[in-house]
N, CA, C and O atoms as CSV, one atom per row, in Angstrom:
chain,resi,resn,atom,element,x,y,z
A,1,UNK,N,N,0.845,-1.179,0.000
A,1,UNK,CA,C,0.000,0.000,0.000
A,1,UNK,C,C,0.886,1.237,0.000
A,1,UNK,O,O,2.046,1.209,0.412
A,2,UNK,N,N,0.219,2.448,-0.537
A,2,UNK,CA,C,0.678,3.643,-0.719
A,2,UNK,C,C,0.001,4.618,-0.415
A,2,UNK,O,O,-1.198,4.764,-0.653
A,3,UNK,N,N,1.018,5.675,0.365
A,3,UNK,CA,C,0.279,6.867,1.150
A,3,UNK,C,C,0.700,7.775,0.007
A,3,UNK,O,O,1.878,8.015,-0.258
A,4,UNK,N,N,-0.567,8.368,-0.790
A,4,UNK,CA,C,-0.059,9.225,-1.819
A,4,UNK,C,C,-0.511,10.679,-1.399
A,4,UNK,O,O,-1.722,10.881,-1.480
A,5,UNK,N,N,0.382,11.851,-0.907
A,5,UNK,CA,C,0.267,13.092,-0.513
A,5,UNK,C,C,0.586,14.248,-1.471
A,5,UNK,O,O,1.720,14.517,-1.869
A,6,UNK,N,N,-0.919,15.119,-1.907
A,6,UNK,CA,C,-0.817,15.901,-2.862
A,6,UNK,C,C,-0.741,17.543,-2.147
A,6,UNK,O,O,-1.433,17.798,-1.161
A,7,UNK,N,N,-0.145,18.226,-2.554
A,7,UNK,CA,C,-0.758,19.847,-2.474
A,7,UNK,C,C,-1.060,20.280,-3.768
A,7,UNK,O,O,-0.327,20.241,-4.756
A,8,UNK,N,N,-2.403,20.769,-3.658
A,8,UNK,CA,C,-2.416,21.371,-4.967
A,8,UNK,C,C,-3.001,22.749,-4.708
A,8,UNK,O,O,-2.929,23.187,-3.560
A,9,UNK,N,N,-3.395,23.248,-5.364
A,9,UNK,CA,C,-4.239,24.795,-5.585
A,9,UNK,C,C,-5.444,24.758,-4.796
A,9,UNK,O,O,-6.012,23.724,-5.148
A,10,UNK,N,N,-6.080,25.289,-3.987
A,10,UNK,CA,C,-7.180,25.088,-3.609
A,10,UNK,C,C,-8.423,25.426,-4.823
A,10,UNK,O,O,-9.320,24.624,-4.564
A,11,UNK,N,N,-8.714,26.009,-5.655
A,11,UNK,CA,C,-9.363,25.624,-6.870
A,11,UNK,C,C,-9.727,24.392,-7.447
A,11,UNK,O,O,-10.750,23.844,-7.858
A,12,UNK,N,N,-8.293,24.104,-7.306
A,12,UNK,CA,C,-8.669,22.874,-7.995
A,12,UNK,C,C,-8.951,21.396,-7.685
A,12,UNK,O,O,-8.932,20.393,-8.398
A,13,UNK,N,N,-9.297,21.650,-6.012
A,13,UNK,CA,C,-9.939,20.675,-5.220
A,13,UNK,C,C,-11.391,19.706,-5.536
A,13,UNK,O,O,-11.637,18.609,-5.037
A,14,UNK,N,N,-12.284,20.516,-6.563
A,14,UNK,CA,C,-13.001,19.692,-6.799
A,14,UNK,C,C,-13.008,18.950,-8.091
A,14,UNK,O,O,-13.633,17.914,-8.318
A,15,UNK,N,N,-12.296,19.556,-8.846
A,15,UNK,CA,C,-11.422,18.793,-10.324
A,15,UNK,C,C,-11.267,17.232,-9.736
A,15,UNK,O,O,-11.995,16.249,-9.876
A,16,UNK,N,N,-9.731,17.467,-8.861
A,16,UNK,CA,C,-9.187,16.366,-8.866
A,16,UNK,C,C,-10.307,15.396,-7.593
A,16,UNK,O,O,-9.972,14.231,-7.375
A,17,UNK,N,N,-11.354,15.865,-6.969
A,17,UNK,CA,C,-12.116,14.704,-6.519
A,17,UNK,C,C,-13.198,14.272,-7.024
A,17,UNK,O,O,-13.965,13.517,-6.426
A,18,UNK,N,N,-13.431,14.849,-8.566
A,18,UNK,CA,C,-13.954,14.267,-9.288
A,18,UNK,C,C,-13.480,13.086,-10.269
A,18,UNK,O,O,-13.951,12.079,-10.797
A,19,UNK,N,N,-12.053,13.932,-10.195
A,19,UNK,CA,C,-11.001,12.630,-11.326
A,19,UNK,C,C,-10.466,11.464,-10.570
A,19,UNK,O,O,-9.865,10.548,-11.133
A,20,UNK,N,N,-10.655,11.501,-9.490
A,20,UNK,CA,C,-10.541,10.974,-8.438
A,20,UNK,C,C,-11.977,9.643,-8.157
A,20,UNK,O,O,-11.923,8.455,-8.478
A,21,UNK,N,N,-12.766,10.137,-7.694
A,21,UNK,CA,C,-14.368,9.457,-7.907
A,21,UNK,C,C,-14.615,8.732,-9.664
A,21,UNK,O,O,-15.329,7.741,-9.817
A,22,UNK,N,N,-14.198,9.135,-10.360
A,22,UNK,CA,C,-14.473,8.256,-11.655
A,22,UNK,C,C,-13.274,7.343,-12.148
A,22,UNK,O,O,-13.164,6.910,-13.295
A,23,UNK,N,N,-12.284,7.092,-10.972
A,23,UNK,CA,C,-11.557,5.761,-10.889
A,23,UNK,C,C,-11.096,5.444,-9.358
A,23,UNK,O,O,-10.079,5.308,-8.677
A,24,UNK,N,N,-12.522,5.417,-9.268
A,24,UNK,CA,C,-13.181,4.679,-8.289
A,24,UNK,C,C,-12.107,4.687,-6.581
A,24,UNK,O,O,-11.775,3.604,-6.101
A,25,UNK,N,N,-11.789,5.747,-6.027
A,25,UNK,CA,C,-10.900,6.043,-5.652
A,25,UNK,C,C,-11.951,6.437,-4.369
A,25,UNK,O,O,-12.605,7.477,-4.445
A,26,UNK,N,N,-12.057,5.636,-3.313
A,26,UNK,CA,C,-12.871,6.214,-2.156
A,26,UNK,C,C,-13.200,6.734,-1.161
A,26,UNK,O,O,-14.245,6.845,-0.520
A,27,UNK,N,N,-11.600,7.246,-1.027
A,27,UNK,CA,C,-11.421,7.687,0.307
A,27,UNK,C,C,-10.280,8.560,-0.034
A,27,UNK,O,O,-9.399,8.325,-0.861
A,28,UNK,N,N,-10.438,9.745,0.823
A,28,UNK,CA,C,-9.409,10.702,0.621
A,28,UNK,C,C,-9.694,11.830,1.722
A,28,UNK,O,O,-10.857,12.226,1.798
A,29,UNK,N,N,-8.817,12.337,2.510
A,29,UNK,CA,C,-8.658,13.162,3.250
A,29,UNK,C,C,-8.510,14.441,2.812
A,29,UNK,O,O,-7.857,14.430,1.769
A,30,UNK,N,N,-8.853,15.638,3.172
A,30,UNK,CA,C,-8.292,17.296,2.332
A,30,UNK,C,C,-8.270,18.148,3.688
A,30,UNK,O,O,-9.193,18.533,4.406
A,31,UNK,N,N,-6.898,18.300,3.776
A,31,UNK,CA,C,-6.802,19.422,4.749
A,31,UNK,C,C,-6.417,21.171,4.083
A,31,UNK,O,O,-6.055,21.512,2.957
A,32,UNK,N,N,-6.598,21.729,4.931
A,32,UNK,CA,C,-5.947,23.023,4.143
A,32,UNK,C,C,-5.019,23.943,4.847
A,32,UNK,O,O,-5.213,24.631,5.849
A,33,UNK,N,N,-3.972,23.801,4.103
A,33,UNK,CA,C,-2.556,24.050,4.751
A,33,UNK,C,C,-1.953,25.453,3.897
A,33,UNK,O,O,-2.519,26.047,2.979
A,34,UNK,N,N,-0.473,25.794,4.591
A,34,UNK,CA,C,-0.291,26.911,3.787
A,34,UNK,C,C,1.389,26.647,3.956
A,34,UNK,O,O,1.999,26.271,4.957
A,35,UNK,N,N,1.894,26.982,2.619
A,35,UNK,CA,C,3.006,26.834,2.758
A,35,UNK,C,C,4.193,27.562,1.138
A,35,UNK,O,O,3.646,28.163,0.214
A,36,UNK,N,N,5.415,27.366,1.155
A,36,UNK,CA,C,5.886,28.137,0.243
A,36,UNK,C,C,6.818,26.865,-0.524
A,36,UNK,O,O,7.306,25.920,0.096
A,37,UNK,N,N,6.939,27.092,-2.062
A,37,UNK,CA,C,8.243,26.491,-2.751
A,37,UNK,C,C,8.748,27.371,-3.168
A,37,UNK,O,O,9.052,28.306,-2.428
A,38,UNK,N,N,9.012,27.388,-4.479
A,38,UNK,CA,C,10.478,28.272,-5.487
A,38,UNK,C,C,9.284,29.630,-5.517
A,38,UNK,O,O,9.962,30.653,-5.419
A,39,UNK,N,N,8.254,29.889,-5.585
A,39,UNK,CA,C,7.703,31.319,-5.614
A,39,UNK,C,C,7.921,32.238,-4.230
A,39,UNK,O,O,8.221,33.423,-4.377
A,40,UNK,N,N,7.793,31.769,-3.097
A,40,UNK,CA,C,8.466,32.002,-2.181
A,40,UNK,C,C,7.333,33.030,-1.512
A,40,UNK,O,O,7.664,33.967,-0.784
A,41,UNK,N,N,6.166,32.771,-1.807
A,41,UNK,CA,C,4.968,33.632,-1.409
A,41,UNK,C,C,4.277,34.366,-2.532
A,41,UNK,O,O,4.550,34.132,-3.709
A,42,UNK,N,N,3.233,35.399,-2.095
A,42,UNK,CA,C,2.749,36.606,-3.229
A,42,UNK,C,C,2.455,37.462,-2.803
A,42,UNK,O,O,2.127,37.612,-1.626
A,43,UNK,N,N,2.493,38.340,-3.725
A,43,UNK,CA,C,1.999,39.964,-3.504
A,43,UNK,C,C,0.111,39.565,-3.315
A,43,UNK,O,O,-0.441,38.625,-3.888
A,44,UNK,N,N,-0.511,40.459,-2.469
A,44,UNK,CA,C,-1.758,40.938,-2.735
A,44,UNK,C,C,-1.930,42.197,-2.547
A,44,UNK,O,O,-0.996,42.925,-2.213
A,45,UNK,N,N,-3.336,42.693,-2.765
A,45,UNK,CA,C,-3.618,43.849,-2.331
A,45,UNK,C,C,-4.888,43.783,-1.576
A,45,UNK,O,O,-5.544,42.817,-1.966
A,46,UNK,N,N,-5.465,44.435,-0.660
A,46,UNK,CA,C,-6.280,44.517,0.163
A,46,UNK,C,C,-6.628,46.119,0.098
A,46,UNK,O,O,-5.746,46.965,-0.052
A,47,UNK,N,N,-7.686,46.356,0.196
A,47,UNK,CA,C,-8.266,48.039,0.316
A,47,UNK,C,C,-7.360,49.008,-0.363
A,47,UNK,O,O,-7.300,50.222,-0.169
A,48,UNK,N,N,-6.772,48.394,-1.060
A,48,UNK,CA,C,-5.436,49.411,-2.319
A,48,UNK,C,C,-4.105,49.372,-1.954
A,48,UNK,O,O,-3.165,49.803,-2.622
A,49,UNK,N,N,-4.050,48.762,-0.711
A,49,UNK,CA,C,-2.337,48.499,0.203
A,49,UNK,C,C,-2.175,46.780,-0.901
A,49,UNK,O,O,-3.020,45.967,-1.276
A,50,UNK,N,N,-0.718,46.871,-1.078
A,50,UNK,CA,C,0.132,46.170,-1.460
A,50,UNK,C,C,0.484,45.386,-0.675
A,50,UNK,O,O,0.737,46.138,0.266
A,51,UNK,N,N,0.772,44.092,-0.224
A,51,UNK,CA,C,1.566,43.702,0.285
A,51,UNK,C,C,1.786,42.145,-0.061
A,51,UNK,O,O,1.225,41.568,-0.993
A,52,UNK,N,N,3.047,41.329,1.192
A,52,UNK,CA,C,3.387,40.177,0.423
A,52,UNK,C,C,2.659,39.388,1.471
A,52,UNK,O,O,2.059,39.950,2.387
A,53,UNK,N,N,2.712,38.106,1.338
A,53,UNK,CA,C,2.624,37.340,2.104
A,53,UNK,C,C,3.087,36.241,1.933
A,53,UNK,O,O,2.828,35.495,0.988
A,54,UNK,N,N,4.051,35.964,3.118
A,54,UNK,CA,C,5.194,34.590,3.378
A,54,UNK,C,C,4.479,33.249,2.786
A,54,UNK,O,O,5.127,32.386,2.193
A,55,UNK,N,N,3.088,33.166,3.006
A,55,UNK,CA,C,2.646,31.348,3.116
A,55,UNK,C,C,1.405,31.754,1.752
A,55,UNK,O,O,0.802,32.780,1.436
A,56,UNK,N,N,1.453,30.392,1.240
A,56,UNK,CA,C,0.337,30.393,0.147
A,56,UNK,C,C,-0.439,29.523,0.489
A,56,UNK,O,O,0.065,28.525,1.005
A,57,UNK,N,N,-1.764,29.570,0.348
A,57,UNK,CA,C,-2.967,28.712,0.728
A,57,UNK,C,C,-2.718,27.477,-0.211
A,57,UNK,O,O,-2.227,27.454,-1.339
A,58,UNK,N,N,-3.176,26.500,0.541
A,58,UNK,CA,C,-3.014,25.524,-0.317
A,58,UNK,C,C,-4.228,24.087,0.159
A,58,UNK,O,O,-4.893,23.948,1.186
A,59,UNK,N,N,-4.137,23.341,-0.884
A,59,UNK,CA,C,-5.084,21.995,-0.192
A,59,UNK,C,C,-4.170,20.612,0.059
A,59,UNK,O,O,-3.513,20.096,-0.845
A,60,UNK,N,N,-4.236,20.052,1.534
A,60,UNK,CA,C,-3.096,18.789,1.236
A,60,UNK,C,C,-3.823,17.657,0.905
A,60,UNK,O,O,-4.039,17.155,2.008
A,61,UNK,N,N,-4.365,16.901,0.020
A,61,UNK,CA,C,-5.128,15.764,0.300
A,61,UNK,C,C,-3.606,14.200,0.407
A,61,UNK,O,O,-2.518,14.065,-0.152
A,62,UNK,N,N,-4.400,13.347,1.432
A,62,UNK,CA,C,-3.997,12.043,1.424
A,62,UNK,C,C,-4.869,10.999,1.320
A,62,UNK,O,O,-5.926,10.792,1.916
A,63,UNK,N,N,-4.254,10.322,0.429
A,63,UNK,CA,C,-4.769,9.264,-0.351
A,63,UNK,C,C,-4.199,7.272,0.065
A,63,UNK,O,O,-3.413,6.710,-0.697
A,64,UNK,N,N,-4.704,6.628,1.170
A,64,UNK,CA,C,-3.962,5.334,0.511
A,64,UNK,C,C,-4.321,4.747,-0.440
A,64,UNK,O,O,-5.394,5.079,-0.945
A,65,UNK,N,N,-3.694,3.873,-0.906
A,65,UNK,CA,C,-4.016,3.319,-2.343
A,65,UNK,C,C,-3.414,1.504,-2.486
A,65,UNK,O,O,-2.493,1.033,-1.818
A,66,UNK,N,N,-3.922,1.037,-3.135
A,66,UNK,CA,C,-3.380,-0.363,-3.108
A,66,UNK,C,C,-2.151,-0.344,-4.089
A,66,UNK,O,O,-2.260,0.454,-5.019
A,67,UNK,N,N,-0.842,-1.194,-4.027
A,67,UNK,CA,C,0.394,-0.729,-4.351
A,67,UNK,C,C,-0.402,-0.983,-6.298
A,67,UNK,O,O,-0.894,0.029,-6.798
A,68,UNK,N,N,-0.413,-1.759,-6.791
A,68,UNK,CA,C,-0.982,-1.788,-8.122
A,68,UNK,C,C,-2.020,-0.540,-8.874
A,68,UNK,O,O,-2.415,-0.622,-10.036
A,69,UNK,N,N,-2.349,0.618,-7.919
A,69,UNK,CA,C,-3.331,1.483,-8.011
A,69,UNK,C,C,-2.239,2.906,-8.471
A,69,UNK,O,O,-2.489,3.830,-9.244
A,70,UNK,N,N,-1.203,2.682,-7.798
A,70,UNK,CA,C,-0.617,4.306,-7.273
A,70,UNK,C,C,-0.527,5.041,-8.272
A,70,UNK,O,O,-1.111,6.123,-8.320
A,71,UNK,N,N,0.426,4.456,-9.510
A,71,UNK,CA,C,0.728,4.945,-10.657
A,71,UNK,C,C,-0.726,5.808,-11.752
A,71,UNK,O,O,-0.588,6.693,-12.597
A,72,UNK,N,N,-2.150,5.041,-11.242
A,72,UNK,CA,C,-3.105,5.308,-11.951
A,72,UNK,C,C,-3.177,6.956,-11.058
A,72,UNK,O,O,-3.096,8.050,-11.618
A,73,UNK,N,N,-3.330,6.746,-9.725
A,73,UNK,CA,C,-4.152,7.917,-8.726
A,73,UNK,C,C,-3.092,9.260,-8.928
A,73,UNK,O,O,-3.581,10.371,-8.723
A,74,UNK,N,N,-1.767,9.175,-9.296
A,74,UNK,CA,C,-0.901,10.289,-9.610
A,74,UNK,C,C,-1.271,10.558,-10.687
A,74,UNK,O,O,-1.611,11.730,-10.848
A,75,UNK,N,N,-1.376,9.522,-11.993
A,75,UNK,CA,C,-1.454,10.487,-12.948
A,75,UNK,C,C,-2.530,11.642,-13.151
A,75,UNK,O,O,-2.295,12.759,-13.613
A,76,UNK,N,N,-3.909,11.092,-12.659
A,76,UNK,CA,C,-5.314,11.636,-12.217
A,76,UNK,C,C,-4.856,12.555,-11.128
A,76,UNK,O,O,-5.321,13.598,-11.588
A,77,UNK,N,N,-4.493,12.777,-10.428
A,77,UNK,CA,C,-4.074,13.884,-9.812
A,77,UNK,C,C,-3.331,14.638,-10.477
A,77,UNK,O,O,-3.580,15.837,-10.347
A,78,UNK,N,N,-2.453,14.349,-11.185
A,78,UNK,CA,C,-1.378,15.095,-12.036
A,78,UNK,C,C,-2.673,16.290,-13.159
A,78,UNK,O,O,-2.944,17.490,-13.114
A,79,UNK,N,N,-3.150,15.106,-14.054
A,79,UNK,CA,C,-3.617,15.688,-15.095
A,79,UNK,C,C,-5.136,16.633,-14.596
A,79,UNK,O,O,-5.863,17.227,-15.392
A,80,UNK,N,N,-5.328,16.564,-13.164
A,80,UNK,CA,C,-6.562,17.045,-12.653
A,80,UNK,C,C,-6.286,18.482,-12.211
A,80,UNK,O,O,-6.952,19.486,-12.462
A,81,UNK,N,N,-4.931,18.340,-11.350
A,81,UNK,CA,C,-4.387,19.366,-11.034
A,81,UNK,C,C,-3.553,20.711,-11.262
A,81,UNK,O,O,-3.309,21.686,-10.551
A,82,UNK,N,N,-3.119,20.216,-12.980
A,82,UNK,CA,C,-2.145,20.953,-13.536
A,82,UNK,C,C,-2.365,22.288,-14.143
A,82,UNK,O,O,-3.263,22.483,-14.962
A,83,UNK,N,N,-1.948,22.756,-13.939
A,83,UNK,CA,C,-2.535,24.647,-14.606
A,83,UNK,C,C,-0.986,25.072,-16.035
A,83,UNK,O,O,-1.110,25.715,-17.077
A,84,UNK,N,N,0.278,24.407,-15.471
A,84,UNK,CA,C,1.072,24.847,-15.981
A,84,UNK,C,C,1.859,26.235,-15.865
A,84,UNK,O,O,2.579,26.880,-16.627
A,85,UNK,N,N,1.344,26.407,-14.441
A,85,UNK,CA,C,2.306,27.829,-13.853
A,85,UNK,C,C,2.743,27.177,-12.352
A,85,UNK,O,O,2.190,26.229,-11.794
A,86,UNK,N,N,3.891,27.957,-11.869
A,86,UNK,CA,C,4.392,28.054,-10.870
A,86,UNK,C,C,3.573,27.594,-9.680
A,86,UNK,O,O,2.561,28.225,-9.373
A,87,UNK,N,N,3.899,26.687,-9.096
A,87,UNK,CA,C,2.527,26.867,-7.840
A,87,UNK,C,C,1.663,25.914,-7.756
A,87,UNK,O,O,0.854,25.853,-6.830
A,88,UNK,N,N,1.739,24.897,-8.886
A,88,UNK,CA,C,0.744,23.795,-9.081
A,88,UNK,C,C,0.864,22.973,-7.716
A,88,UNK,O,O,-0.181,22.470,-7.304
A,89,UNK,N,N,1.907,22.806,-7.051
A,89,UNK,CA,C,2.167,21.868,-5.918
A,89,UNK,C,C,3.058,20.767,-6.273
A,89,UNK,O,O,3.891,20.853,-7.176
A,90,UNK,N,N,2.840,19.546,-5.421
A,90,UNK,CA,C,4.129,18.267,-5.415
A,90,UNK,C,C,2.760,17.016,-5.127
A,90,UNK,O,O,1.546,16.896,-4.966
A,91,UNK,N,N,4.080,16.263,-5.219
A,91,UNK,CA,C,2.793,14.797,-4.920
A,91,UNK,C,C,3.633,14.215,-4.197
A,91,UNK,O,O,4.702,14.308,-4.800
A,92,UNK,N,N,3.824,13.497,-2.962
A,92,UNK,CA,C,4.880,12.479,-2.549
A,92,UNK,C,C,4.036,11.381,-2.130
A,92,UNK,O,O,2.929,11.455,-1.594
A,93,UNK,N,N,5.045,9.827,-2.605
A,93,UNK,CA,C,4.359,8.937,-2.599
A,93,UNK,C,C,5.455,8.092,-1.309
A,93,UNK,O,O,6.642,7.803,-1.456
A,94,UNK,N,N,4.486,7.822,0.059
A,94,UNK,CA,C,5.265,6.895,0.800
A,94,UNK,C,C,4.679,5.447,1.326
A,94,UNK,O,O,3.479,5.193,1.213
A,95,UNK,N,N,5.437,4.688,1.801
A,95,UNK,CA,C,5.161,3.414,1.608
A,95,UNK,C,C,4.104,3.197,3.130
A,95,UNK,O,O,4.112,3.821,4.190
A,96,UNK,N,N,3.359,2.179,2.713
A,96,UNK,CA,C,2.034,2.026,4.361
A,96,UNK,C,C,2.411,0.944,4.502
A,96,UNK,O,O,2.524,0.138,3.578
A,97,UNK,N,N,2.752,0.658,6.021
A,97,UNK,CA,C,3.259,-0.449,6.549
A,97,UNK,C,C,2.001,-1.548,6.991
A,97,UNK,O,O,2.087,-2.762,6.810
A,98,UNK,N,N,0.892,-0.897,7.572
A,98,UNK,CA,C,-0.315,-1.491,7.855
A,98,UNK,C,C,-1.607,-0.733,7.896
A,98,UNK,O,O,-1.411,0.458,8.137
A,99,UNK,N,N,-2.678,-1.004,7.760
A,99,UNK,CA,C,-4.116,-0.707,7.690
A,99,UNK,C,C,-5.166,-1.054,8.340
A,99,UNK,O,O,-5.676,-2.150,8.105
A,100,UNK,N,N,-5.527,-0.478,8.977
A,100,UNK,CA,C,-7.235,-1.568,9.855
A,100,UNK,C,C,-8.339,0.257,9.859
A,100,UNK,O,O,-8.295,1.456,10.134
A,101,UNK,N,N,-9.449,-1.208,9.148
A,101,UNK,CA,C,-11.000,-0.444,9.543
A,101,UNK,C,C,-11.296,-0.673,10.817
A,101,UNK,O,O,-11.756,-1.766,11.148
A,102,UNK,N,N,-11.001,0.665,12.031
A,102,UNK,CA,C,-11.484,0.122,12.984
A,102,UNK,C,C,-13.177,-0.579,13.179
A,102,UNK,O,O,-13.497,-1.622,13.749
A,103,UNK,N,N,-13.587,-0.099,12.847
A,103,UNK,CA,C,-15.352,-0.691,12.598
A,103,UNK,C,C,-14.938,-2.293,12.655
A,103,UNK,O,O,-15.004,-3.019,13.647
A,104,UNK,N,N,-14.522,-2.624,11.415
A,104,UNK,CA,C,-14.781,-4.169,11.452
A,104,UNK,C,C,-13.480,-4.824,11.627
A,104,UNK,O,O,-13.528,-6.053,11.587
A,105,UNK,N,N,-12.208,-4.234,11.831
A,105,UNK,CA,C,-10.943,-4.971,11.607
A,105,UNK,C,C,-10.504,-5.669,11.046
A,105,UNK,O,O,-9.758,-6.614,11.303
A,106,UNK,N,N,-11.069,-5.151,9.882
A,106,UNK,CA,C,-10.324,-5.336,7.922
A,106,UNK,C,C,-8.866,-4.540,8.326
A,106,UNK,O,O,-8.582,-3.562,9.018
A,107,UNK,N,N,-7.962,-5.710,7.337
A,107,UNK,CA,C,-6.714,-4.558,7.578
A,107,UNK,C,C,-6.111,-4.787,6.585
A,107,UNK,O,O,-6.324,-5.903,6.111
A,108,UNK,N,N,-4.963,-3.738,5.718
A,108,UNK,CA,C,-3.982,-3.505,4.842
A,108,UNK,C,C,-5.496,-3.390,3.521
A,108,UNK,O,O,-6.417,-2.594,3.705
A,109,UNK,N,N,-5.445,-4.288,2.348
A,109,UNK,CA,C,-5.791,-3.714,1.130
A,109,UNK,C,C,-7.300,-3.753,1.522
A,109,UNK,O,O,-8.037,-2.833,1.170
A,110,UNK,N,N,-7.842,-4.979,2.364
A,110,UNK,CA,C,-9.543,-5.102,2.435
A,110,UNK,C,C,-10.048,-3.438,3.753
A,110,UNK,O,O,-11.224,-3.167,3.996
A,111,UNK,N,N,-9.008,-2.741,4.272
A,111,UNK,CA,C,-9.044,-1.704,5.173
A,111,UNK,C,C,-9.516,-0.330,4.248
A,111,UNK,O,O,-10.134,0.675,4.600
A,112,UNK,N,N,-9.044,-0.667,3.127
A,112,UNK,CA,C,-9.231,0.646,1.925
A,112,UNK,C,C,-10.705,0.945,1.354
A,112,UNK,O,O,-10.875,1.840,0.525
């Protein structure tokens, strides 16, 4: 199994849980976090004042996935998420050691 962790744009949160839902993908977490890469923040303006700000809004979703699945759920995230400017986000994929539905104590792929 695979813990697949996206940031993407907050926009484009309901894209990718739609591209997401039509390969059959059922579970997914979305937090909303804020943070910086190579842009290093942005300018806004508010009431005509300028200014920057250090952290960019962002959405983190996590995803497990069965190890035969992962390659499908990135690219669908990839192609759901992509704008083609600065800022699109990252995906990191790490490995799940174990799984249980607490409800019924299904665990690892029948836990998903």
């Amino acid at each position: 199994m695979k813990l697949i962790i996206a940031i993407i744009r907050p926009f484009k949160l309901d894209e990718v849980r739609d591209a997401l839902t039509a390969i059959d993908v059922e579970g997914l977490t979305v937090t909303e976090v804020k943070g910086f890469g190579r842009q290093k923040g942005h300018v806004e303006i508010y009431r005509g004042a300028e200014y920057s700000t250090t952290f960019v809004p962002k959405i983190k979703l996590e995803i497990v996935v069965e190890d035969e699945r992962t390659e499908r759920v990135i690219e669908t995230i990839e192609a759901a998420a992509k704008t083609g400017k600065i800022g699109d986000g990252k995906l990191f994929v790490i490995d799940v050691e174990k799984a249980l539905r607490i409800r019924t104590g299904e665990t690892n792929d029948l836990a998903l």
